[in-house]
C-alpha positions as CSV (number, residue, x, y, z in Angstrom):
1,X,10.4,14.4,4.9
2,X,9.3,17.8,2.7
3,X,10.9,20.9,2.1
4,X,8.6,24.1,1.5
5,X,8.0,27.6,2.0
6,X,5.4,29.1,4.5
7,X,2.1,31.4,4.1
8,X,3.8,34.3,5.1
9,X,6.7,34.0,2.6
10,X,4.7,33.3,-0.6
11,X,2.7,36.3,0.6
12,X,5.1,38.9,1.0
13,X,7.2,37.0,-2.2
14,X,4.8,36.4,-4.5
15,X,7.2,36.5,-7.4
16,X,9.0,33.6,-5.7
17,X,9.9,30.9,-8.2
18,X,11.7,28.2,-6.1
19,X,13.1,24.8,-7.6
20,X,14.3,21.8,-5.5
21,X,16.4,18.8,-6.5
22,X,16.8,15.7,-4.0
23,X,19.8,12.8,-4.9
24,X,20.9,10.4,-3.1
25,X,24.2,8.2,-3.7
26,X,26.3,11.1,-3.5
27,X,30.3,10.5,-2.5
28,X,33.3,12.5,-2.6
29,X,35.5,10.8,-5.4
30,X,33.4,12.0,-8.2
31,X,35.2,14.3,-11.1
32,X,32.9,17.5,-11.6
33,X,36.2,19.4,-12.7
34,X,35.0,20.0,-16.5
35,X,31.6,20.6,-15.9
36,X,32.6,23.6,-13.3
37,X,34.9,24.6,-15.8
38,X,32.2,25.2,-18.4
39,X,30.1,27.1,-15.9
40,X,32.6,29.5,-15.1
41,X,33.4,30.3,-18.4
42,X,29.5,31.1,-18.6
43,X,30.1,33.3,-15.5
44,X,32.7,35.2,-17.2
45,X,30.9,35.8,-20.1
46,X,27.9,37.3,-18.3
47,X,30.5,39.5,-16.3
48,X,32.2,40.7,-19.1
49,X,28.6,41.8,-20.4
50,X,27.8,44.5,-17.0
51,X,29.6,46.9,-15.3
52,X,29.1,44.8,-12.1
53,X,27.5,41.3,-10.9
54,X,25.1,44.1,-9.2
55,X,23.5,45.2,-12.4
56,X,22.3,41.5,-13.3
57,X,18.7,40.9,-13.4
58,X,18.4,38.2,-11.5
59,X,20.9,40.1,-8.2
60,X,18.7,43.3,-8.7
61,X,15.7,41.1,-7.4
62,X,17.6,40.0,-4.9
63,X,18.6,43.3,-3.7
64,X,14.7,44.6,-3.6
65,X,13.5,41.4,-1.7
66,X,16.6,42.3,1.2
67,X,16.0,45.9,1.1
68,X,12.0,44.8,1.8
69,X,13.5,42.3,4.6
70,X,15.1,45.5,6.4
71,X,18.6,44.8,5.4
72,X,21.4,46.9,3.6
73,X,21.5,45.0,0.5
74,X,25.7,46.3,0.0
75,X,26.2,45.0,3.7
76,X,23.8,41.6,3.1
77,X,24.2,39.7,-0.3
78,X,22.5,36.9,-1.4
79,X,24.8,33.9,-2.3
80,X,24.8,34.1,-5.8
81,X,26.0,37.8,-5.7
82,X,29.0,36.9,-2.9
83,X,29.9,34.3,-5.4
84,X,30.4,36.2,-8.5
85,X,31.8,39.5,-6.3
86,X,34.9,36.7,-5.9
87,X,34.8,35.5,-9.1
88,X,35.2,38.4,-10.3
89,X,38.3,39.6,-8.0
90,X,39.7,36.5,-7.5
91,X,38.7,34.4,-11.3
92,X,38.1,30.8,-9.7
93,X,36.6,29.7,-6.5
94,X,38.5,27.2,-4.4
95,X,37.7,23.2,-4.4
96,X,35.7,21.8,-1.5
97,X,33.7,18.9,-2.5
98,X,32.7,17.8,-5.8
99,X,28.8,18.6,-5.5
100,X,29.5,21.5,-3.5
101,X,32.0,23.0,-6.4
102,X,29.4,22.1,-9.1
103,X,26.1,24.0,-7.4
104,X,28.7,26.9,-6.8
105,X,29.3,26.8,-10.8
106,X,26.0,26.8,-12.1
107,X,24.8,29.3,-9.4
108,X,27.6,31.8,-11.0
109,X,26.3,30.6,-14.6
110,X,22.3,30.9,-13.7
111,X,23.3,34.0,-11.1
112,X,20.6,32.1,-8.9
113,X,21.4,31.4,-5.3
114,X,21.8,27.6,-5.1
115,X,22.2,25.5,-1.9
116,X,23.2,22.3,-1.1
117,X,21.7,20.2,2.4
118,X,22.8,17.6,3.9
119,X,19.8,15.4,4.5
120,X,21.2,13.5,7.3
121,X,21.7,16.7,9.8
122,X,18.2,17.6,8.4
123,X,15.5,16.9,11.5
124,X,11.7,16.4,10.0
125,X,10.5,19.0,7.9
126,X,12.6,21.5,6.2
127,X,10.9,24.9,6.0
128,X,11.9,28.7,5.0
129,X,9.7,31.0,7.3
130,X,10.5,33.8,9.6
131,X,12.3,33.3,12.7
132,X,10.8,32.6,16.1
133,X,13.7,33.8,18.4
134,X,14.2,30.8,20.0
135,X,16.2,28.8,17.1
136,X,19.6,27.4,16.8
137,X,22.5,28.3,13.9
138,X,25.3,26.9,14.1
139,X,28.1,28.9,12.0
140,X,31.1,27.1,10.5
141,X,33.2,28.2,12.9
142,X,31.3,26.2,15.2
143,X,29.1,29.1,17.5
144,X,25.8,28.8,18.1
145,X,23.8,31.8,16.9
146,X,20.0,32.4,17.5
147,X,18.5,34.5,14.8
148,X,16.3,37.2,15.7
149,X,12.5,37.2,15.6
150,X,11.0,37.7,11.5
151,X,14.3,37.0,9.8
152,X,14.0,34.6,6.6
153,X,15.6,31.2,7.8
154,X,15.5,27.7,6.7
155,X,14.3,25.6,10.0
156,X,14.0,21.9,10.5
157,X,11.7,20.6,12.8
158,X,13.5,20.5,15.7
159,X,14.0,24.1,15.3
160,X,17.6,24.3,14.6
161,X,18.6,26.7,11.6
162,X,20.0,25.8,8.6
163,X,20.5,29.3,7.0
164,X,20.1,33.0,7.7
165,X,18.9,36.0,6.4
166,X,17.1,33.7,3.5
167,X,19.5,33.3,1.2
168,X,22.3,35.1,2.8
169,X,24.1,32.3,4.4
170,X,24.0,28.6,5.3
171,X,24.7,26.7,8.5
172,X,28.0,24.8,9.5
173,X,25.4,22.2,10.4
174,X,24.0,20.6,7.3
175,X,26.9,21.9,4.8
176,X,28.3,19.1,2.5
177,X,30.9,16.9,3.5
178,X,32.9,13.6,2.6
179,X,30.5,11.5,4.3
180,X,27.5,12.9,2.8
181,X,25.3,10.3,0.9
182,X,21.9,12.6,0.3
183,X,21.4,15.7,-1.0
184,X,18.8,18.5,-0.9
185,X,19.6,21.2,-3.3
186,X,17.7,24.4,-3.5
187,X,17.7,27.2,-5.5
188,X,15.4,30.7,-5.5
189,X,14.8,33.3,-7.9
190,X,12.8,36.4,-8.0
191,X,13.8,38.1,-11.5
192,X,10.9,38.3,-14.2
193,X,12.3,35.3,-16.2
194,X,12.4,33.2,-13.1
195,X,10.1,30.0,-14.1
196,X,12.1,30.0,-17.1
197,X,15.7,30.3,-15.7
198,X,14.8,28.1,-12.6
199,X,13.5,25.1,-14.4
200,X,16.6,25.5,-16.8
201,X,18.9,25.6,-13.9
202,X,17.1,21.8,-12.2
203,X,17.7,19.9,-16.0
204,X,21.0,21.1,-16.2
205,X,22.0,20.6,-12.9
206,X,20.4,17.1,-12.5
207,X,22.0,16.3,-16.1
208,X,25.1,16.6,-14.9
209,X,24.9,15.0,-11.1
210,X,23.7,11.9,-13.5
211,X,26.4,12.3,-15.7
212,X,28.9,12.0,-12.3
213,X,27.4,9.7,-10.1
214,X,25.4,7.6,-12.6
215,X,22.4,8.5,-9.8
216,X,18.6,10.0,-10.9
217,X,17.8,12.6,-9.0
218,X,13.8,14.0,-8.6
219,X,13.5,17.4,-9.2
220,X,10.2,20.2,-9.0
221,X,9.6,23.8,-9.4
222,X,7.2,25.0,-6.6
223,X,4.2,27.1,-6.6
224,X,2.3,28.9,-4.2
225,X,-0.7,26.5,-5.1
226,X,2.1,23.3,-4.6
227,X,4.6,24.8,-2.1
228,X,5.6,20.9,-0.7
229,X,8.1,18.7,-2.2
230,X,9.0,15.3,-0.2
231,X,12.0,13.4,-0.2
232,X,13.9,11.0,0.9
233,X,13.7,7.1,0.7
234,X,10.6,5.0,1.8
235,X,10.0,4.5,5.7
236,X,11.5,1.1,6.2
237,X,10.9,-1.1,9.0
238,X,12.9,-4.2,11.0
239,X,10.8,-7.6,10.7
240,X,11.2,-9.6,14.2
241,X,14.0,-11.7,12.6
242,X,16.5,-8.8,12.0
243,X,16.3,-9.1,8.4
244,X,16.5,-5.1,6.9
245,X,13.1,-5.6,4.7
246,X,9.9,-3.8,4.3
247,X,7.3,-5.4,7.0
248,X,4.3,-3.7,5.7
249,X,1.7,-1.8,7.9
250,X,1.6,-2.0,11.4
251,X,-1.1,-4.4,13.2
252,X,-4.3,-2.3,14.0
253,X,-4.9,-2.0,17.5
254,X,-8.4,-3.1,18.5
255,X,-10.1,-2.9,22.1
256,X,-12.0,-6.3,22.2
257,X,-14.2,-5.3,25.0
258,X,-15.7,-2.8,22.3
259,X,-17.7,-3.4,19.3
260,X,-17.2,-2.1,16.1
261,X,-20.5,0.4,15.4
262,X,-21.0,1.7,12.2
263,X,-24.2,3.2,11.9
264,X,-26.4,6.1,11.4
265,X,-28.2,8.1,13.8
266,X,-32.2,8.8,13.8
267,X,-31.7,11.5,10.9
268,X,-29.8,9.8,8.3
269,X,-26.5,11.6,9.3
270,X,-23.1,9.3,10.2
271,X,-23.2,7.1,13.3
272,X,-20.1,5.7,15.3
273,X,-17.4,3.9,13.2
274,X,-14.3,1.7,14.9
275,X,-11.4,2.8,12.8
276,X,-10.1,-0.5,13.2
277,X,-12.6,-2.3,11.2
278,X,-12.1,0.3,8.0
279,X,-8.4,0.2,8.2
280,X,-8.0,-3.6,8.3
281,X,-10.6,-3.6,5.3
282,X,-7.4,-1.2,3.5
283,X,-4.6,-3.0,5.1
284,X,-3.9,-6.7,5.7
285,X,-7.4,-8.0,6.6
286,X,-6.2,-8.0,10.2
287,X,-7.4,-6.4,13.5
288,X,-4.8,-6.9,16.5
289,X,-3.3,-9.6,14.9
290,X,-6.3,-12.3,13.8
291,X,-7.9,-12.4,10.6
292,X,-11.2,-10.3,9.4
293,X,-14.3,-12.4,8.9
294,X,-15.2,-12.4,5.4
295,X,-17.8,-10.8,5.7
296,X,-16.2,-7.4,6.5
297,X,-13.3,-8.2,4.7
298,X,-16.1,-8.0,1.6
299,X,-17.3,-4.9,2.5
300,X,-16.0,-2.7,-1.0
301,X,-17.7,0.9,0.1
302,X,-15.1,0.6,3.5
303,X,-12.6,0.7,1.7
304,X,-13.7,3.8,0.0
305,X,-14.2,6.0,2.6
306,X,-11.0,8.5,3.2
307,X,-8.9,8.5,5.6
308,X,-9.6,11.9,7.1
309,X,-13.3,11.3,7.1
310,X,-13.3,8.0,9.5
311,X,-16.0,8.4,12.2
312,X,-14.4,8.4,15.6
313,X,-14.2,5.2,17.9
314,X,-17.7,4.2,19.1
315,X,-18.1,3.9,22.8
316,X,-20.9,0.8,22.9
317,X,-20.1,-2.0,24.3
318,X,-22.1,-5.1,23.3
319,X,-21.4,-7.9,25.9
320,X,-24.7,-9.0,26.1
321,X,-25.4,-9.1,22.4
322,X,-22.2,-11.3,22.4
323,X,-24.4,-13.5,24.8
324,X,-27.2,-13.5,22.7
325,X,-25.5,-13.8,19.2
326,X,-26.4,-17.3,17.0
327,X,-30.1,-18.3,19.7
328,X,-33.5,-18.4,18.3
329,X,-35.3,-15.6,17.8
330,X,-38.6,-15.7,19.8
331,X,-41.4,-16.4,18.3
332,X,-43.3,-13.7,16.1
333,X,-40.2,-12.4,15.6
334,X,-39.0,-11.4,11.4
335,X,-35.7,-12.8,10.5
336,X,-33.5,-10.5,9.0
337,X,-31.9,-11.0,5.5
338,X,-28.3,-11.8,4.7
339,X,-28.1,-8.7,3.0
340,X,-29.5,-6.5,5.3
341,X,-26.4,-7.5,7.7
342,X,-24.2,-6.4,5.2
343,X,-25.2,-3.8,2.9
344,X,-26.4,-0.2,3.9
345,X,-30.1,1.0,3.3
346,X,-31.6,2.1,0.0
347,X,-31.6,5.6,1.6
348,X,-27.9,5.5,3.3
349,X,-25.0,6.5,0.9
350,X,-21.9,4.0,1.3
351,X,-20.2,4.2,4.6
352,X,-22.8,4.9,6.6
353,X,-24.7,1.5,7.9
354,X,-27.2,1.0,10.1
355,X,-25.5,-1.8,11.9
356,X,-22.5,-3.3,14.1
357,X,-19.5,-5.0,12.8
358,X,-17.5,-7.4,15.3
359,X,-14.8,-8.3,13.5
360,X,-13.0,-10.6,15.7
361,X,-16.2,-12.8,16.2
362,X,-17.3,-12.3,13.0
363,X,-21.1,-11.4,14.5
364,X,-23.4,-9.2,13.1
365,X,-26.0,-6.5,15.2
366,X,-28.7,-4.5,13.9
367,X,-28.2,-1.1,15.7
368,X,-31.0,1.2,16.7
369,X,-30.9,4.6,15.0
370,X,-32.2,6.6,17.6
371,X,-31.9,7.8,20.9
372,X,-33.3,5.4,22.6
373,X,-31.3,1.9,24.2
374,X,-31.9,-1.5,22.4
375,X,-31.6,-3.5,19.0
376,X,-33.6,-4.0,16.6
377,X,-33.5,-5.2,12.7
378,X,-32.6,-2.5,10.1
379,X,-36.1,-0.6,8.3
380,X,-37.4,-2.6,5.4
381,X,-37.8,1.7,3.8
382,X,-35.5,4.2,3.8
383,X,-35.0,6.0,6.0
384,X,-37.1,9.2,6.5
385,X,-37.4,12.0,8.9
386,X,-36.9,11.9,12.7
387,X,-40.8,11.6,12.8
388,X,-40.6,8.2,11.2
389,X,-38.4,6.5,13.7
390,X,-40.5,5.1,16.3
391,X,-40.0,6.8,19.9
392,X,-40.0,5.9,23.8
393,X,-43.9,5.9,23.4
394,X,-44.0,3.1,20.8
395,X,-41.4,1.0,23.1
396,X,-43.4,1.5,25.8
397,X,-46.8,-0.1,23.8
398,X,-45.1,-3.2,22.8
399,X,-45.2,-6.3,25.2
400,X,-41.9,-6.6,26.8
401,X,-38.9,-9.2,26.3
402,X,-37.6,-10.6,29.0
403,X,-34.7,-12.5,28.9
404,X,-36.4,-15.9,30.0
405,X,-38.5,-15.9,26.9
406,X,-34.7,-15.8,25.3
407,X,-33.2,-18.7,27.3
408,X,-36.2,-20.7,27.0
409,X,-36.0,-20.2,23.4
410,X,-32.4,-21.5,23.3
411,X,-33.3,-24.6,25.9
412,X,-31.2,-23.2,28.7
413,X,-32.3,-22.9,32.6
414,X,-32.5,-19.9,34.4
């Protein structure tokens, strides 16, 4: 899972400085008591300083990012400002759940809105964009609410909305509770000294969640240039047994009525790859379940080639090369090398061969790089220009094969 913030909002924010903390361990026995204590004598401090909590920096940039949003900023407050405004009328904030009571102090001490997800009512990606329309809030009093289309929400992927109005106020859906175990805390700033207060605000705060629940949270302040932050624990799969234990990557799925081309065509450019045969190279040497022959399983530069840059599945199917794989070449005929079946050209950079892998017979084909049907062995030069490759016309001159010349050459009967 990953928590960011979209295009749209670091480009109509671009003062945003936002900082994320993710813990996990989290139960609802822990003493925060003296730690909230602290904060709020921060609070009062600060209040005692200003005529209002509307005359702190950090509210006043606040106030100018709602007042861009459309909204009356004495009608909408952000979180932090709600907070101190009861603070200050009321001097304490009631008890709800340990972490919840300790992001609500240092929020008053840092005047930075601070908000606390749980990570289990959290579908996929979590995400502050503007609304679509068509997504869910659930409030605390337990209606469902649709936000209208362009407000500032957090959204999961499964479109259900976690807060409105930005930082205005968060869902009945993914609040903290007793059975909480993970915890995605966010908090937003917008004030000149943000990067400063922000990054402040994540040491502090993950000091003392250490300090309460002997846990270590990860923590980051996001950029425009580094909007993601992922969390949560490692995927984790069930081996056949039952046993709770990581199985490692799944089998590869291969077509066996396919070969594995990787080649290049008639101008030097990338041929057809089988991802199957480059991703058992990185995984565990296996393709549907049987082992690799070694000779691909030697093959360094595969493993080297990225992910996202994999040629596509090749199409070819090589049946009759199957057939004629391990007989006697006729006569007249060059042998190939041994490392001509397993290294690319001098003039092809690594990944790109001018062969065919079958990794489940462990065979080798030289592949033709050109348009026209048929094998033949690899060029002894590099290769050049599309004039160099011999066409249709130079097929045409040479005496044909026919397959009897093959079988004969093998000792079998027509």
């Amino acid at each position: 899972m990953y928590f960011q913030h979209s295009g749209d909002i670091w480009h109509d924010f671009p003062q945003l400085v936002p900082g994320v903390l993710y813990v996990s361990g989290i139960t609802g026995d822990a003493v925060t008591g003296p730690a909230v204590d602290r904060f709020a004598a921060v609070a009062k401090s600060r209040l005692a300083a200003v005529p209002a909590e509307s005359e702190l920096p950090e509210i006043q940039a606040w106030r100018r990012a709602f007042a861009a949003m459309g909204l009356k900023p004495t009608q909408y407050r952000c979180a932090s400002e709600s907070l101190l405004r009861r603070f200050r009328i009321q001097g304490s904030l009631p008890g709800l759940h340990p972490l919840v009571d300790l992001c609500n102090a240092v929020s008053l001490a840092f005047a930075i809105p601070v908000a606390a997800f749980d990570v289990g009512a959290i579908t996929g990606p979590l995400q502050v964009r503007y609304a679509a329309g068509d997504e869910e809030y659930l409030t605390f009093a337990g209606e469902v609410e649709h936000p209208a289309a362009g407000e500032v929400i957090f959204a999961d992927g499964a479109g259900q909305a976690h807060a409105r109005r930005w930082t205005n106020r968060q869902s009945g859906r993914s609040a903290v509770r007793g059975s909480t175990a993970a915890v995605l805390v966010v908090a937003e700033a917008l004030h000149e000294e943000a990067p400063r207060d922000v990054a402040e605000l994540l040491t502090v705060l993950a000091a003392e969640l250490q300090a309460a629940w002997s846990v270590a949270p990860s923590a980051a302040v996001l950029t425009a240039a580094d909007p993601r932050f992922t969390f949560g624990p490692p995927r984790r799969e069930l081996r056949e047994g039952g046993d709770r234990q990581w199985a490692g990557p799944a089998p590869v799925a291969f077509r066996r009525h396919r070969a594995a081309p990787v080649g290049a065509d008639r101008d030097g450019g990338p041929g057809d790859a089988d991802r199957a045969v480059v991703q058992a190279v990185r995984q565990d040497d296996q393709v549907g379940g049987e082992p690799v022959a070694a000779h691909v399983r030697g093959l360094e530069h595969l493993s080297r080639i990225p992910a996202g840059e994999l040629p596509g599945e090749g199409e070819h199917r090589t049946a009759c090369n199957r057939r004629c794989a391990g007989r006697p070449r006729p006569p007249g005929t060059p042998a190939r090398s041994p490392a001509s079946r397993t290294r690319a050209g001098p003039g092809l950079p690594a990944g790109q061969l001018p062969m065919t892998l079958s990794p489940v017979r462990g065979l080798t084909y030289a592949r033709r790089p050109s348009s026209t049907s048929g094998w033949r062995s690899p060029p002894a030069s590099p290769p050049g220009p599309a004039a160099s490759w011999p066409g249709r016309a130079d097929q045409r001159a040479r005496p044909p094969r026919r397959r009897s010349r093959w079988r004969a050459a093998a000792g079998r009967r027509d």
